[in-house]
Biotite code that builds the C-alpha atoms (Angstrom):
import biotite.structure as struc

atoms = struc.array([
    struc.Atom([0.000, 0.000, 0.000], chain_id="A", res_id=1, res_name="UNK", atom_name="CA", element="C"),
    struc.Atom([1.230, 3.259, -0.970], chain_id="A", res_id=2, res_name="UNK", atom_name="CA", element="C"),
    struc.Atom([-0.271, 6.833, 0.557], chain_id="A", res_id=3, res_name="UNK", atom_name="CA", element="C"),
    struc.Atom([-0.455, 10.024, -0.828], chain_id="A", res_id=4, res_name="UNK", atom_name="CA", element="C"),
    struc.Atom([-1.747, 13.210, 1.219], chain_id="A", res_id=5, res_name="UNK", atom_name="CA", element="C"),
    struc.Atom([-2.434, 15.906, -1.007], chain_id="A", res_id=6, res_name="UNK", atom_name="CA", element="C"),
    struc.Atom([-5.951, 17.151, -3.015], chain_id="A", res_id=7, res_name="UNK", atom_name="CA", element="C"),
    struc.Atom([-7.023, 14.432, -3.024], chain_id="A", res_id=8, res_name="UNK", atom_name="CA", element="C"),
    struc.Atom([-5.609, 11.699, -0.661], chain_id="A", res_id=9, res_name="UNK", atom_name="CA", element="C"),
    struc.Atom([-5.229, 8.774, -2.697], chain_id="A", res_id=10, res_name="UNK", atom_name="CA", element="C"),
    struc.Atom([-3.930, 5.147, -2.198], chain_id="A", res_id=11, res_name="UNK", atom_name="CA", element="C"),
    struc.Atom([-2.547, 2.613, -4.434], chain_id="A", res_id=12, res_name="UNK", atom_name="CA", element="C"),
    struc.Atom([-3.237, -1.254, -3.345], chain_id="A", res_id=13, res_name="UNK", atom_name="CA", element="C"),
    struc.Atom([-1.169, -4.372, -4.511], chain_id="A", res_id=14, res_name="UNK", atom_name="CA", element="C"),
    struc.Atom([-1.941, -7.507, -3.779], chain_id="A", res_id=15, res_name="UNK", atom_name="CA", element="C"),
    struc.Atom([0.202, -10.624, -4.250], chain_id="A", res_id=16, res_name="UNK", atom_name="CA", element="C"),
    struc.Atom([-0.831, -14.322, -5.089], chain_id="A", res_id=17, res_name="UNK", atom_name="CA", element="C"),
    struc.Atom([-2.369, -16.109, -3.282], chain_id="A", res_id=18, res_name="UNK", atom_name="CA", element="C"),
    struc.Atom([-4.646, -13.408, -1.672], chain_id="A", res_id=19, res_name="UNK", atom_name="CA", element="C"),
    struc.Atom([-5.824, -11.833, -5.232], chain_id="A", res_id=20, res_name="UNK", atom_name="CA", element="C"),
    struc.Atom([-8.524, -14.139, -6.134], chain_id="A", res_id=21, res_name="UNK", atom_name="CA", element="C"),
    struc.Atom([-9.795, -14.026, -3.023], chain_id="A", res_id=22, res_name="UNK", atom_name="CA", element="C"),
    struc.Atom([-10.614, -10.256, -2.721], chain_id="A", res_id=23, res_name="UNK", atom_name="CA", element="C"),
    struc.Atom([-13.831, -8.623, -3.519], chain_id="A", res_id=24, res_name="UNK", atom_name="CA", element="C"),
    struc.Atom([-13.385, -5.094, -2.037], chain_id="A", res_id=25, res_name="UNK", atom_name="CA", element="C"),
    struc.Atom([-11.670, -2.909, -0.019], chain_id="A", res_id=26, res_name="UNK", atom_name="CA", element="C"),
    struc.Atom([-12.945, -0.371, 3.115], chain_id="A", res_id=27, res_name="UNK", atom_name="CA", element="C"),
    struc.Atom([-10.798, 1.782, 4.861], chain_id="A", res_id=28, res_name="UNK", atom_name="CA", element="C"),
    struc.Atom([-11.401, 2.643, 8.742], chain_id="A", res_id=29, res_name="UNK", atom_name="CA", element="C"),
    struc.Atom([-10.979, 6.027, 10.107], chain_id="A", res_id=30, res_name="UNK", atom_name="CA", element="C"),
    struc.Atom([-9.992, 6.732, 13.869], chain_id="A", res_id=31, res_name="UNK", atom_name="CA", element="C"),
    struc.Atom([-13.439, 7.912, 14.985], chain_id="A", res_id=32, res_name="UNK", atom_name="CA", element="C"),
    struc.Atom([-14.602, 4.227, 14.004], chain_id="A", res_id=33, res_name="UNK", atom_name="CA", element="C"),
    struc.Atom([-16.192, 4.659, 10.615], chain_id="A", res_id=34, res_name="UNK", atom_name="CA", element="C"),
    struc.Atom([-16.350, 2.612, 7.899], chain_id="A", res_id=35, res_name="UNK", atom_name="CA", element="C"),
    struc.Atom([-16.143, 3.728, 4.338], chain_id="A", res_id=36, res_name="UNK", atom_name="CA", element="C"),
    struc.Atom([-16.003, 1.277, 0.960], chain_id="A", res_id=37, res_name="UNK", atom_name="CA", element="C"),
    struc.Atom([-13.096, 2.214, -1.386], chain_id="A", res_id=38, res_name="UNK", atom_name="CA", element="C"),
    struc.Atom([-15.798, 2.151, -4.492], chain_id="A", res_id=39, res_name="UNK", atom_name="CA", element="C"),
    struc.Atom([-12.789, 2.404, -6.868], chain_id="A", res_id=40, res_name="UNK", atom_name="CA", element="C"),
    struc.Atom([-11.949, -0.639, -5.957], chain_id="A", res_id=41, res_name="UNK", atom_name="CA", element="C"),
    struc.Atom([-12.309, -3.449, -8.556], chain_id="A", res_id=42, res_name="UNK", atom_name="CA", element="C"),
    struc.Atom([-11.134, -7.096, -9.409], chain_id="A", res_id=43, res_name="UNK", atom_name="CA", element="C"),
    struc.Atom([-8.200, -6.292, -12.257], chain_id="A", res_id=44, res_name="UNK", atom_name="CA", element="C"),
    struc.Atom([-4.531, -7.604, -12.316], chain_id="A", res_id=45, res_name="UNK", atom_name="CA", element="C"),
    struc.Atom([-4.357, -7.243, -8.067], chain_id="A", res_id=46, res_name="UNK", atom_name="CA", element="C"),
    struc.Atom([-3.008, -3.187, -8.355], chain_id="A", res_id=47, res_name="UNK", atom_name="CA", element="C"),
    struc.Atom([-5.519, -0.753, -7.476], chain_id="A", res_id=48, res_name="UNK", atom_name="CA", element="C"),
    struc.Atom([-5.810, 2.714, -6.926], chain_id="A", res_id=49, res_name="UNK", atom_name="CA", element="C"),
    struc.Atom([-7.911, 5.940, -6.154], chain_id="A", res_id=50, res_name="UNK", atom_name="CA", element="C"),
    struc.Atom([-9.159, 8.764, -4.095], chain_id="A", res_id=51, res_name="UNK", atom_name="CA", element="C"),
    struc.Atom([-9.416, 8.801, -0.576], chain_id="A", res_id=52, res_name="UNK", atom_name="CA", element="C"),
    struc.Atom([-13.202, 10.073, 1.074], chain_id="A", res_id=53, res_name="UNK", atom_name="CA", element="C"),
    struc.Atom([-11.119, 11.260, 4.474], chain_id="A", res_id=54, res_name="UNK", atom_name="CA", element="C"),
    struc.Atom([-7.924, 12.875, 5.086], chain_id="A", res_id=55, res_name="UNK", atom_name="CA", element="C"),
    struc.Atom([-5.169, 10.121, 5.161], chain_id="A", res_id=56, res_name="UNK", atom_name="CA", element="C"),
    struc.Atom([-4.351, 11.207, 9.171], chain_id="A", res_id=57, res_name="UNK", atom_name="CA", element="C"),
    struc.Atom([-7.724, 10.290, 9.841], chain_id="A", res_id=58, res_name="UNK", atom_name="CA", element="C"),
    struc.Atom([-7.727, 6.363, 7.911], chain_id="A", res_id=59, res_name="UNK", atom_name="CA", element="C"),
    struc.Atom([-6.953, 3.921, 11.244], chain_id="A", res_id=60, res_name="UNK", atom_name="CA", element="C"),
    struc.Atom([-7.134, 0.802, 8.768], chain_id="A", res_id=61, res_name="UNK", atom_name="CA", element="C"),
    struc.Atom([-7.318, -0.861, 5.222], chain_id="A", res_id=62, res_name="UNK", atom_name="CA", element="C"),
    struc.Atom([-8.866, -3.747, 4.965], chain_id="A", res_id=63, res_name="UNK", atom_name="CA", element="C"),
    struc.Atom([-9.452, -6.004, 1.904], chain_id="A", res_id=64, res_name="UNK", atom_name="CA", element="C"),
    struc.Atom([-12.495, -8.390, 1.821], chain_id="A", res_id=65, res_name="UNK", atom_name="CA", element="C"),
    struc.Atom([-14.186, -11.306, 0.571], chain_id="A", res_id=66, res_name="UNK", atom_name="CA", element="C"),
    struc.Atom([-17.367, -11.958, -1.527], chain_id="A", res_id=67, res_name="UNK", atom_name="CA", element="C"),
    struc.Atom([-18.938, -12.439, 2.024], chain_id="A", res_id=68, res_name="UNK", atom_name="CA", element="C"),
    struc.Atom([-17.389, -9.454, 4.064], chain_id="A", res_id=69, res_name="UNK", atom_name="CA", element="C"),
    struc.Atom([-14.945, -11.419, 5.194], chain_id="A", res_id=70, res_name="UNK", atom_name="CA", element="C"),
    struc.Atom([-11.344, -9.887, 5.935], chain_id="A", res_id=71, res_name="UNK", atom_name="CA", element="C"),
    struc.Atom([-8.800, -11.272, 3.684], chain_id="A", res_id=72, res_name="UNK", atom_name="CA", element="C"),
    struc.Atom([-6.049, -9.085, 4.471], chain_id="A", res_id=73, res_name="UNK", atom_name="CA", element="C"),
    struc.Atom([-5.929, -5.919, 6.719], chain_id="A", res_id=74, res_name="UNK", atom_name="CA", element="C"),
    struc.Atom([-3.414, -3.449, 7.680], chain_id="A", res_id=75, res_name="UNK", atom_name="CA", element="C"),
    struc.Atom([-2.718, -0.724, 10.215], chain_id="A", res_id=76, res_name="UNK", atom_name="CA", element="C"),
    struc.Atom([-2.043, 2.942, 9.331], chain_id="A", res_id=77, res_name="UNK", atom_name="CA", element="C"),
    struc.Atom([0.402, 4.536, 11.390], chain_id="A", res_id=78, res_name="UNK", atom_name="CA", element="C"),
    struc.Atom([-0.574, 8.111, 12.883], chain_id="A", res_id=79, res_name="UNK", atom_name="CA", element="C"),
    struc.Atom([1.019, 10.654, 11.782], chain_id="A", res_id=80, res_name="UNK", atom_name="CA", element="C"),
    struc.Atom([4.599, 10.779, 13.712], chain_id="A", res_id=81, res_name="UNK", atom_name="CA", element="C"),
    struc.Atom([4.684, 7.697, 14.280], chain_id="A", res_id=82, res_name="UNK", atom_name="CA", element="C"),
])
């Protein structure tokens, strides 16, 4: 994953075998506890990218799920500083 803060935030995904077939879509989580779909997000070649709804010092988490909603692979993002 690869962050950019500017206007807009954006965020390019890659995702390695084995994990690509398995993921449907992506959400990121802000630090206030929301939940917001990446709607860019598609099933391509596993590389992915696109705006941001939030500023990037407010996204807690990406996560990448399943058909069902199930997480696949998630990640942290630092805060700012850290």
């Amino acid at each position: 994953m690869f962050l950019y803060q500017g206007a807009p935030s954006w965020l390019v995904i890659t995702v390695s075998q084995p994990y690509v077939r398995s993921v449907d879509r992506a959400e990121i989580e802000t630090r206030d506890g929301r939940r917001l779909p990446l709607v860019w997000f598609g099933l391509d070649e596993g590389t992915w990218g696109g705006a941001v709804p939030v500023a990037l010092d407010a996204v807690s988490h990406l996560r990448l799920l399943d058909r069902e909603g199930r997480v696949v692979l998630e990640t942290q993002v630092p805060a700012q500083g850290d």
